[in-house]
C-alpha positions in Angstrom: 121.1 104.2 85.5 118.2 105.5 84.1 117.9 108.9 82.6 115.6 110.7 85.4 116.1 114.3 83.8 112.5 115.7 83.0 111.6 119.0 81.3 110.9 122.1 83.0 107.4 123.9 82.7 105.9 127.3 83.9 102.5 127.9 83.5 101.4 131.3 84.5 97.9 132.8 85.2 95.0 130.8 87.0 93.4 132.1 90.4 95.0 133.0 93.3 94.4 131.9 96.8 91.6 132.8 98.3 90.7 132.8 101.9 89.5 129.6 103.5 87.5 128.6 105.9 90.0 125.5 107.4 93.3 125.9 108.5 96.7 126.2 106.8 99.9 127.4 107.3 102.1 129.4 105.3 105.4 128.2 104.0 108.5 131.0 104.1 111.7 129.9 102.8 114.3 129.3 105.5 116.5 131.8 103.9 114.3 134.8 104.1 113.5 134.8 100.3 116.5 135.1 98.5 115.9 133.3 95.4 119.4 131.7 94.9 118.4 129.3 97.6 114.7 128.5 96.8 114.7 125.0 94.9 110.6 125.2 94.0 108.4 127.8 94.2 104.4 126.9 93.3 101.7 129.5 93.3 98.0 128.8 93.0 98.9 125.4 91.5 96.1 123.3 90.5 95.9 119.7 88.3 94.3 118.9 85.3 93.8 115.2 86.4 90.4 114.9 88.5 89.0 112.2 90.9 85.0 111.1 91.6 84.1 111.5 95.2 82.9 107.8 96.3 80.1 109.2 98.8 79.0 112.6 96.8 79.9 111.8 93.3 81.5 115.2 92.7 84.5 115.8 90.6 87.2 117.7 92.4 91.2 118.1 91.1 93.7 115.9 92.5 95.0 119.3 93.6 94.0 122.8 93.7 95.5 125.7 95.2 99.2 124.7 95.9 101.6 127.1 97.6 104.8 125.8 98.4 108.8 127.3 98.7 111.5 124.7 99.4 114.8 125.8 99.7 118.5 124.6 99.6 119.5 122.4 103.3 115.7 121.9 103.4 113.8 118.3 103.4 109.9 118.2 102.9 107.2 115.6 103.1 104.1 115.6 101.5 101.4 113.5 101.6 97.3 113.2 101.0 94.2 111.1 102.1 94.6 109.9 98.0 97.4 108.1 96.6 97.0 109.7 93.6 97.5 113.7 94.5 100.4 112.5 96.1 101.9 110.7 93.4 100.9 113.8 90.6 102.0 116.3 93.0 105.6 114.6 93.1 105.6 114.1 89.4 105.1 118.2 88.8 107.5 119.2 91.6 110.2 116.4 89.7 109.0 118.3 86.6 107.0 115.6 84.9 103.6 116.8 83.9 101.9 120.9 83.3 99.0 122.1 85.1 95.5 123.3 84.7 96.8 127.1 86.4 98.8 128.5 88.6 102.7 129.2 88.5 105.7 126.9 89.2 109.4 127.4 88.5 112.4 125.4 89.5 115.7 127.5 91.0 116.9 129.6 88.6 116.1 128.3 85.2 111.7 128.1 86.1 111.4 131.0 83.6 109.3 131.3 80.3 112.6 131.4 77.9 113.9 128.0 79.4 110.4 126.2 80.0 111.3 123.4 77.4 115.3 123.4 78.8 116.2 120.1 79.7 117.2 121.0 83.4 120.1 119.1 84.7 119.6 119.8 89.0 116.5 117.8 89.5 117.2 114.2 90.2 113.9 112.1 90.5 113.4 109.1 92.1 110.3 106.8 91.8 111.1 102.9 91.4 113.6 100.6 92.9 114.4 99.8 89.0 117.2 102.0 88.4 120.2 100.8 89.7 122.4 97.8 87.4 121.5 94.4 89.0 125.1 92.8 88.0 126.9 95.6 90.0 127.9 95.4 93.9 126.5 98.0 95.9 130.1 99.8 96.1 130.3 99.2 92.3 127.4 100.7 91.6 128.3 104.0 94.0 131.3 104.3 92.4 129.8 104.0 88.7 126.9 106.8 89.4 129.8 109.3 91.2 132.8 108.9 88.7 131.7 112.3 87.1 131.1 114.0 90.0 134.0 112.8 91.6 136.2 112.8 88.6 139.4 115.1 90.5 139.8 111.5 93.2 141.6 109.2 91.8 140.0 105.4 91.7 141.4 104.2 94.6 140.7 107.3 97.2 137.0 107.6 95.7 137.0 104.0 96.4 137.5 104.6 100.3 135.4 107.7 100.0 132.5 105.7 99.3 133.5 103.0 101.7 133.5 105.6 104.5 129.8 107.1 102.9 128.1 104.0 103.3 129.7 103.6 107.1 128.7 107.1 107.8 124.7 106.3 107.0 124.3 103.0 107.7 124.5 101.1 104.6 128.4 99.4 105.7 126.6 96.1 106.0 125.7 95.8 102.3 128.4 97.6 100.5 129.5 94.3 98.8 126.2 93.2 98.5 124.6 92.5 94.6 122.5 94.6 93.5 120.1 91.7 92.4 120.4 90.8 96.0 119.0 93.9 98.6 115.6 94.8 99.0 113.4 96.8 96.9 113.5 99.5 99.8 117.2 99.0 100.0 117.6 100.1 96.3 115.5 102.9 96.8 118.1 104.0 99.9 121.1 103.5 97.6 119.0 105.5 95.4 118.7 108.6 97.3 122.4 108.0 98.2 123.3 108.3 94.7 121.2 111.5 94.3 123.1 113.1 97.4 126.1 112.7 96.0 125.5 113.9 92.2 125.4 117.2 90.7 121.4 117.7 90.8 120.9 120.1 93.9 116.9 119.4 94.0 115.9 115.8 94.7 112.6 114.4 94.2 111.1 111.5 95.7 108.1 109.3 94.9 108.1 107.0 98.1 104.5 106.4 98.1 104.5 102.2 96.8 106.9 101.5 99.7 106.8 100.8 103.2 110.4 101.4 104.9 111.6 99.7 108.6 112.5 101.8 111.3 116.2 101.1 110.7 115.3 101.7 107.0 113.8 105.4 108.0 116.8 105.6 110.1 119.4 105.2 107.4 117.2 107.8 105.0 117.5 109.8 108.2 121.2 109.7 107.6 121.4 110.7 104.0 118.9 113.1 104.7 121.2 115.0 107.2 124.0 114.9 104.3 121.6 116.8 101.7 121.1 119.4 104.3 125.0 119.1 104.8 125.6 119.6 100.9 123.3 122.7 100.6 120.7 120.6 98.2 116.8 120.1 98.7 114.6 117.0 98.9 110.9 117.0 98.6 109.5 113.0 99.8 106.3 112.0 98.6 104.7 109.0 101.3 101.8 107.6 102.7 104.0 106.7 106.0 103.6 109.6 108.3 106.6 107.9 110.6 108.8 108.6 107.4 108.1 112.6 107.5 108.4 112.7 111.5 111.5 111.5 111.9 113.1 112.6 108.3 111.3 115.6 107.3 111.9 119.3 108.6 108.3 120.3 107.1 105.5 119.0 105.5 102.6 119.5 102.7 99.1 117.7 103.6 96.2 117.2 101.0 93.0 116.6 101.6 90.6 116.3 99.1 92.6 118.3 96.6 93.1 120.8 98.8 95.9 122.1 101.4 94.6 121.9 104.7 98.4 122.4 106.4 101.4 123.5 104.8 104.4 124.3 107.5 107.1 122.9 110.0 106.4 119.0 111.1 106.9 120.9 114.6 104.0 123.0 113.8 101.8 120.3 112.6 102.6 118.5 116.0 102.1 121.2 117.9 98.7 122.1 116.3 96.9 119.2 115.2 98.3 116.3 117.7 95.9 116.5 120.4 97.3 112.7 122.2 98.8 114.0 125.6 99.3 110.8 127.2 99.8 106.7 126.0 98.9 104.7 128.8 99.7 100.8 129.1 97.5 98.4 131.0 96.4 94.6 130.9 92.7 95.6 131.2 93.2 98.8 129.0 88.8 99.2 128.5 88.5 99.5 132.0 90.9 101.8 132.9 89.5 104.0 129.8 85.7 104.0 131.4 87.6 104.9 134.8 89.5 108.2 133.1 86.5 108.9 130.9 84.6 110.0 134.2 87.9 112.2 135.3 89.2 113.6 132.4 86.1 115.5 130.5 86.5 116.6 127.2 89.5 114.4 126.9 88.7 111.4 124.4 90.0 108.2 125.1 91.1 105.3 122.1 92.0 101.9 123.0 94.3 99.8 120.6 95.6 96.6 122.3 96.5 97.1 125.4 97.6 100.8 125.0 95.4 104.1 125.9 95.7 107.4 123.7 94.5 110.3 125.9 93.0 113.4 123.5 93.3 116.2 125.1 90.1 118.4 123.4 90.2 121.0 126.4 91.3 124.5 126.6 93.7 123.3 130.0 96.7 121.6 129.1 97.5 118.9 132.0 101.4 118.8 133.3 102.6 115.2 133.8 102.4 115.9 137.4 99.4 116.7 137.8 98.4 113.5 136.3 100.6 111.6 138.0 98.5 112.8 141.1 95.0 112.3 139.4 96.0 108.7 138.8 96.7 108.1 142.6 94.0 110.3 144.1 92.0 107.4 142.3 93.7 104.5 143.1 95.0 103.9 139.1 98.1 102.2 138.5 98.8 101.9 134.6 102.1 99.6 134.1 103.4 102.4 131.9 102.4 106.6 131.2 104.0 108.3 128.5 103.8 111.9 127.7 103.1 111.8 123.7 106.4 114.3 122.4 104.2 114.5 118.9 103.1 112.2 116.5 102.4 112.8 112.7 100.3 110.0 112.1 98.0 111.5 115.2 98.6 114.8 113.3 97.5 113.7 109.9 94.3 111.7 111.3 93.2 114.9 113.3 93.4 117.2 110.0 91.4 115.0 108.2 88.6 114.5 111.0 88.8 118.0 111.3 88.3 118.5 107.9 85.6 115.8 107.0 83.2 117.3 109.4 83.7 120.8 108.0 83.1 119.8 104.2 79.8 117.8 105.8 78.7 121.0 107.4 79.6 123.5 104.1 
């Protein structure tokens, strides 16, 4: 396996946050700020690296402004409307690349004295490359743990591993080559690895792969078992389903800058305005038929489904609607109440905030 140890960096000064005019949470660590527990810390982080806005022409950092505290039995997603912020962003949180200002430190060694310290509790994951192709899946678990697991002797870390690929998921493929699985099945065995080793911050750059639902449920897995272990992940992914069902909170950029930073529950709760999916055989005229009850409600089709935006001040109780759809004579096969979507999250925050820049 590949060496995925990067050096440390802290680059202090730079401006500090400054008020803004669009919305964004604040991040607290879980444990109330004691700094044995926080696995990053950034402050006013901003890139060197800049992108050319397509429409405007304007130069504008791949990001600006960072402020973000993860902490140990915590796993974050971030993501961006640009592949690229993403993508840098993970690389400076797995401790790859400096910044233009702003400070960031790692755990306990982020300090100036140790800035060029070769820091052994960040594991960093970005490719499906780094595993040994000639290996079984088992072999290959048992390879990457025989330090950590050095006190077990062969044949009871043998059955330990047995059971840890049972307990997430991953049974099916433990005698599997290497050369064999999926690209997104390396990257699994991957994080698997990183659980189970001595680095207590991992770092993931997810953002060239698509995962399955049973994929995102196996992650799920080994995601529980880095809370379980006291460690800390930080995802980077353009699949919002990945940080809704994995992720406790999440990091949004758009257009370099942070435009939410907080609990995926918050994010839901805030930005997901879809209170109801409908399901119908003749979905665009049921949608004219609500569009005349429900004002201030927006109404997307997409196949034979109905999203209903709730944009009103009055939230609507499933009963009530229940009773609006009779009154009328409406029979949808199927009415769903919407228990909170990142994907409709993420595409409100950025409609939000494209029609703010425009009217700067």
């Amino acid at each position: 396996m590949r060496d995925n140890l990067k050096k440390s960096f802290e680059i202090d000064g730079g401006v500090r946050n400054k008020p803004r005019d669009f919305v964004i949470k604040a991040s607290e660590p879980a444990d109330g700020g004691n700094k044995e527990n926080i696995a990053v810390c950034m402050r006013g982080v901003s890139s060197e690296e800049q992108i050319r806005d397509p429409h405007s022409g304007e130069l504008y950092p791949l990001f600006k402004n960072i402020n973000l505290t993860v902490s140990s039995k915590e796993v974050w997603g971030i993501s961006s409307n640009e592949l690229n912020s993403v993508r840098l962003l993970s690389q400076v949180i797995g401790n790859m690349h400096g910044c233009r200002e702003g400070l960031c430190s790692f755990g306990s060694v982020g300090t100036v004295l140790k800035k060029r310290r070769i820091i052994p509790h960040i594991f960093y994951i970005d490719t499906h490359k780094m595993l040994y192709p000639g290996k079984t899946v088992l072999e290959q678990l048992m390879f990457a743990t025989a330090a950590a697991l050095r006190f077990f002797g062969d044949t009871e870390r043998q059955l330990k591993m047995l059971r840890l690929l049972e307990n997430v998921g991953m049974g099916y493929i433990a005698l599997s080559s290497i050369s064999d699985l999926y690209d997104t099945e390396k990257i699994l065995l991957e994080l698997l690895i990183a659980s189970e080793s001595g680095s207590r911050l991992i770092v993931c750059d997810f953002t060239a792969y698509t995962f399955s639902q049973a994929e995102i449920g196996i992650m799920a897995n080994i995601a529980n078992r880095i809370r379980y272990l006291g460690k800390a992940a930080v995802i980077a992914t353009m699949q919002p389903k990945l940080i809704g069902m994995i992720c406790d909170s999440t990091l949004f950029v758009c257009r370099g800058e942070p435009i939410f930073c907080g609990s995926v529950e918050e994010l839901n709760k805030y930005a997901d305005k879809v209170a109801f999916i409908l399901r119908d055989s003749n979905p665009k005229v049921l949608a004219k038929m609500l569009s005349c009850l429900l004002p201030g409600w927006q109404i997307k089709v997409s196949g034979e489904n109905l999203y209903l935006y709730n944009y009103t001040d009055k939230q609507l109780k499933i009963e009530d609607f229940y009773s609006l759809l009779a009154k009328n004579g409406l029979t949808p096969e199927s009415v769903r109440v919407n228990p909170g979507r990142v994907e409709n999250s993420f595409e409100e925050l950025m409609e939000r905030y494209d029609i703010q820049r425009k009217t700067v």
